[in-house]
N, C-alpha and C positions, 0 to 999 in steps of 0.2 A: 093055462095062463089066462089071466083073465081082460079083458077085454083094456081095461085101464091102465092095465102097465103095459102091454102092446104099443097103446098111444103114447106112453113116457117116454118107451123106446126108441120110439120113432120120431118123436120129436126131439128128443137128443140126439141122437144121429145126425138129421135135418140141419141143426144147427152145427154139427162138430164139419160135416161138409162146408159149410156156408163158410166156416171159421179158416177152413184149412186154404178154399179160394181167396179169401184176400190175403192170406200170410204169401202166398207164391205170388199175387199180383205186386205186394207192398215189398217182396224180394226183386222182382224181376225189376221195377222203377229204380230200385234204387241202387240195383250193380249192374244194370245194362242201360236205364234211359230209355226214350222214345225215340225212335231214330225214324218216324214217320211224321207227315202232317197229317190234318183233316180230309185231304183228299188222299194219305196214302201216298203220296211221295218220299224220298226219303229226306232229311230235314239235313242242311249245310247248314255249321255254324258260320256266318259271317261278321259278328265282332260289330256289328251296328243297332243301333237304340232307334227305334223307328222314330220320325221326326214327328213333334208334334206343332198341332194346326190351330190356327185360332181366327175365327170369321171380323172380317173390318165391322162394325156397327154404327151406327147412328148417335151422336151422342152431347152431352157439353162440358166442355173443360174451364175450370175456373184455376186461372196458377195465381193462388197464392200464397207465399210463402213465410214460412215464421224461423224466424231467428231468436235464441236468447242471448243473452246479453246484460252487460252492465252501466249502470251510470258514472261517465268518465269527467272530472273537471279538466279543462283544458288547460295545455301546457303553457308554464310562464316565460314570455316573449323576452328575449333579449335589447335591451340598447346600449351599444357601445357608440365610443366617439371617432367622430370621421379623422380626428389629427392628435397626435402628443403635444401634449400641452396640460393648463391647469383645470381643474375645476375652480369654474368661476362663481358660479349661479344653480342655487335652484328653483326654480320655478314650482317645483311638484314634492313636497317631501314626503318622509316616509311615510305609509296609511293613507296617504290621501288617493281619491279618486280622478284618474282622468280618464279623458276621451283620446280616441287616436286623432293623431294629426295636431292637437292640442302640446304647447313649448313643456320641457320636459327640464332639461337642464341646458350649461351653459360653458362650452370651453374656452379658453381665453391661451393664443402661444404670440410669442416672442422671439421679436426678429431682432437681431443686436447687427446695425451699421455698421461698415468700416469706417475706421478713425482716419479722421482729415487729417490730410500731413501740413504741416505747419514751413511755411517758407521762412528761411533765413534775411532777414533783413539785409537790403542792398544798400553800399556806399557810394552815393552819390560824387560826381564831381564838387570840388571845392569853388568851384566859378559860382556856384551859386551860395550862396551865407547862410551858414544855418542849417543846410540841408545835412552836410556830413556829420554834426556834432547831435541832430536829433536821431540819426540813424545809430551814433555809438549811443545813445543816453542821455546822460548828466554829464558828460561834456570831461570823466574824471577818468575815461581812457580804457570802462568796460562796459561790455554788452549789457542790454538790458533782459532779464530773465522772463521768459515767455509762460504765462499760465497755462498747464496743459485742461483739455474741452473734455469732457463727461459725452460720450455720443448717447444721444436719446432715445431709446427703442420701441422699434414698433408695435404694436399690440394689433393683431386680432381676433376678433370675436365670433364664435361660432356656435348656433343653437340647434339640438336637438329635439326631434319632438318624440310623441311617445308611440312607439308602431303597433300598438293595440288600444284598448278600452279596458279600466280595469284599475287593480291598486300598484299603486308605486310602492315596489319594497325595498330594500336596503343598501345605502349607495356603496359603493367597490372602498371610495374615498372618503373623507373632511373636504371643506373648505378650502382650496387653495392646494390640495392636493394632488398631485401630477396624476395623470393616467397616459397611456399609451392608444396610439395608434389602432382603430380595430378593438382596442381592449372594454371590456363588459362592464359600463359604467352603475348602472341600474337594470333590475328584470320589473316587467312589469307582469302581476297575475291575474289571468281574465277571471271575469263573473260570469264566462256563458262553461255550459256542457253540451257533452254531446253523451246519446245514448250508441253504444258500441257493440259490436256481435262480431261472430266468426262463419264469413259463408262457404261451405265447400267448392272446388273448384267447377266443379259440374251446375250445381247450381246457381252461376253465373250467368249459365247459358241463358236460364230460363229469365232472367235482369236482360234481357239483350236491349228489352225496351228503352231502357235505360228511365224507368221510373223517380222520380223527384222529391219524393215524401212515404213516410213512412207510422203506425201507428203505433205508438208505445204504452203498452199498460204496466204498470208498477203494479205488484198485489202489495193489499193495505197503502198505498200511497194515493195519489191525486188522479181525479176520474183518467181515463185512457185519452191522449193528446195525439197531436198531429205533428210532427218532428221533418223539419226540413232539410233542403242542403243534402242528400244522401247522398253518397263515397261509398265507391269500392276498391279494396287495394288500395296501391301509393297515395290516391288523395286523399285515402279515411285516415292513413298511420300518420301521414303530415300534419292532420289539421287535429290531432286530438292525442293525448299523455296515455302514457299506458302507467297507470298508480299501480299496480298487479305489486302481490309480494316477489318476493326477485325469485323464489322458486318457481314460480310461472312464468315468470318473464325468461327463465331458460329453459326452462319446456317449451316453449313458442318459439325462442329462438334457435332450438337445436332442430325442430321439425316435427317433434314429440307430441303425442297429445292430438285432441283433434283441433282444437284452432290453429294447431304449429302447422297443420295439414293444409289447410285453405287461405284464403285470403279475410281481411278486416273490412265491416261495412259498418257506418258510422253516419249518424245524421243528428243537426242541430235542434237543441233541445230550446223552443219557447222562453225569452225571457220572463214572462210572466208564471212559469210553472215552475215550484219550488221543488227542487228534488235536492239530493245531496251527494256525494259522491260516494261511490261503493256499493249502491241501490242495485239492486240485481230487477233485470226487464226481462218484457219478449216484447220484441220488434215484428209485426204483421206488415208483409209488406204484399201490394194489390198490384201486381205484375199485369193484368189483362185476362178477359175471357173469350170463348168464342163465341160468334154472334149468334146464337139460336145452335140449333143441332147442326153437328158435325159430323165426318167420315172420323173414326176413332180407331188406333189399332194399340198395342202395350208399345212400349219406349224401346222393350227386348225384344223386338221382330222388328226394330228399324237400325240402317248402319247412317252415322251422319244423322245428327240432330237438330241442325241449323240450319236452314234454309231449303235445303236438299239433303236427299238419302237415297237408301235404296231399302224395298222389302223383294223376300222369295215369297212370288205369286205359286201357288200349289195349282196347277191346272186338272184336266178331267182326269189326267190316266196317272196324277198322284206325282207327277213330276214337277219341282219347284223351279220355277225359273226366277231370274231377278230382273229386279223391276224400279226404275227409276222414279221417285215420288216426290212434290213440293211439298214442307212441312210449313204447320203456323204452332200453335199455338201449345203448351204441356205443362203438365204440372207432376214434372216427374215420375209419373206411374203411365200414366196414356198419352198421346199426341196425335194432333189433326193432322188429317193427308188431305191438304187444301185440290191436289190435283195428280191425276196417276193411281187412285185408285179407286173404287167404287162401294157402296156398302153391299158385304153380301159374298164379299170375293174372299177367298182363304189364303192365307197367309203362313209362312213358318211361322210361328210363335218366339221361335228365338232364333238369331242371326249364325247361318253354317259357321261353324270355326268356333264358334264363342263358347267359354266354358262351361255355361247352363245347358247350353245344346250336346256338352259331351265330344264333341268333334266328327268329324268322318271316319270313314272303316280307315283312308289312306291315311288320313292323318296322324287316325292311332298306331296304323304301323310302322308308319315312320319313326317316332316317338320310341318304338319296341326297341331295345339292343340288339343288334344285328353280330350273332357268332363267327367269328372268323374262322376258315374250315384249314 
């Protein structure tokens, strides 16, 4: 045999060895497992996800936040009359413009007197001449017939003015038309808007300032403006109409949807800037930042977001303890530890219990069904 096929030989062998050792390694992995560590202990399953860690840094948070949103015109103001009675006056007709506080219309009610009772003519003694015969009449031996009196009524007058600024639209009544008590004589329609969004309940926190103005940009509309008065919740749905087609308006009010989710933030829109209603926005709103660099850690390694919290300090031998810390300032992804922690310290990454963290070994066994024997 010659020298070449020796070598062939032997190097096919070579390699059917080589082949046969990983098939019994890549056997033994996968029906028996490793049941050691790297040092050769035997390996416990314990049913836990090692915690992960994440270093405080140095840093600057800018919270601000952007809302979209629509251009809302505001809802038209009711005036009714303080009494029943008539419409007397109008001061304001329909289309025309007024200011609040400016005479609107006029009711006018009616008090009807009780009727004077009328005294029966007294007969005089006859001693005197003349008296008893002008007390029967004409002297021809019957009473004389008394005209009965028309009692006169009293009239008062009473003005309403107009509880907004805006147009006067169409009256309930005519002229001289009764209306009721309480009852909706004229609505008037404002000329202002407001620009409206939906903020989620969490990101309210981050509003705690309670900032005052807000910047609305229209795309293809009028350069980006500075919108006042900002409302969140009851004071934004009070001061502003919700025009939505009525299939949204019951997606919001079922809970459905994400604005049904959150609350309404709503700020007034510049008399001077023409918008129209229905304009779809985004609302930028400038919350605060931190003064220069910060201690910074993620929002999910802190419990308590307002004021105070706590984080799990990792100390040297890998044991987390918890740790009481004064928060300022976030923009939903990170947040300042004004005090209680330092940069450079490690931290759980996410809060024990929370469902990014996966939970504890105990917690997961709790959770397990427990067979009854």
């Amino acid at each position: 045999m010659s020298k070449t096929a020796v070598r062939r030989v032997l190097f096919r062998s070579f390699w059917a060895v080589i082949g046969l050792v990983i098939a019994v390694s890549l056997f033994k992995l996968a029906f028996t497992g490793s049941t050691q560590d790297t040092d050769g202990a035997p390996l416990t399953p314990t049913g836990q996800i090692p915690p992960e860690e994440v270093v405080a840094e140095k840093g600057t948070i800018s919270n601000s936040l952007t809302i979209d949103g629509t251009i809302v015109i505001d809802k038209p103001v009711s005036a009714a009359s303080p009494v029943t009675g008539v419409l007397a006056h109008k001061y304001a007709e329909t289309g025309t413009k007024v200011r609040k506080g400016e005479k609107l219309f006029q009711v006018r009610t009616e008090d009807q007197p009780a009727e004077e009772s009328v005294e029966e003519p007294v007969e005089e003694s006859a001693d005197k001449p003349g008296t008893a015969d002008e007390a029967r009449g004409d002297g021809d031996g019957e009473d004389a017939p008394v005209e009965p009196t028309t009692p006169t009524p009293v009239y008062h007058w009473y003005t309403v003015v107009a509880p907004a600024t805006g147009i006067a639209g169409n009256y309930a009544t005519e002229m001289m038309g009764e209306v009721a008590e309480d009852g909706v004589v004229v609505s008037i329609r404002p000329t202002t808007f407001h620009a409206v969004g939906a903020i989620s309940p969490l990101d309210r926190y981050r509003l705690a300032g309670s900032p005052e103005e807000a910047t609305v940009t229209i795309e293809g509309g009028p350069k980006p403006f500075t919108c006042t008065r900002l409302s969140i919740g009851d004071a934004a749905t009070e001061t502003i109409t919700s025009d939505m087609p009525e299939g949204e308006m019951m997606e919001e009010e079922s809970g459905g949807g994400e604005s049904g989710a959150g609350s309404r933030i709503s700020c007034l829109v510049p008399q001077n800037v023409t918008v129209f209603d229905g304009l779809t926005m985004t609302m930028d709103i400038d919350a605060g930042e931190s003064e220069g660099e910060v201690v910074t850690i993620p929002v999910t390694a802190v419990t308590g977001l307002v004021g105070e919290g706590s984080v799990w300090v990792v100390g040297e031998d890998g044991t987390p303890t918890e740790q009481p810390v004064k928060l300022g300032v976030t923009d939903g992804k990170i947040v300042e530890v004004t005090s209680g922690l330092k940069a450079g310290d490690s931290v759980l990454r996410y809060v024990p219990g929370s469902k990014e963290s996966g939970g504890t070994g105990d917690e997961m066994a709790e959770k397990m069904p427990v067979e009854e024997m």
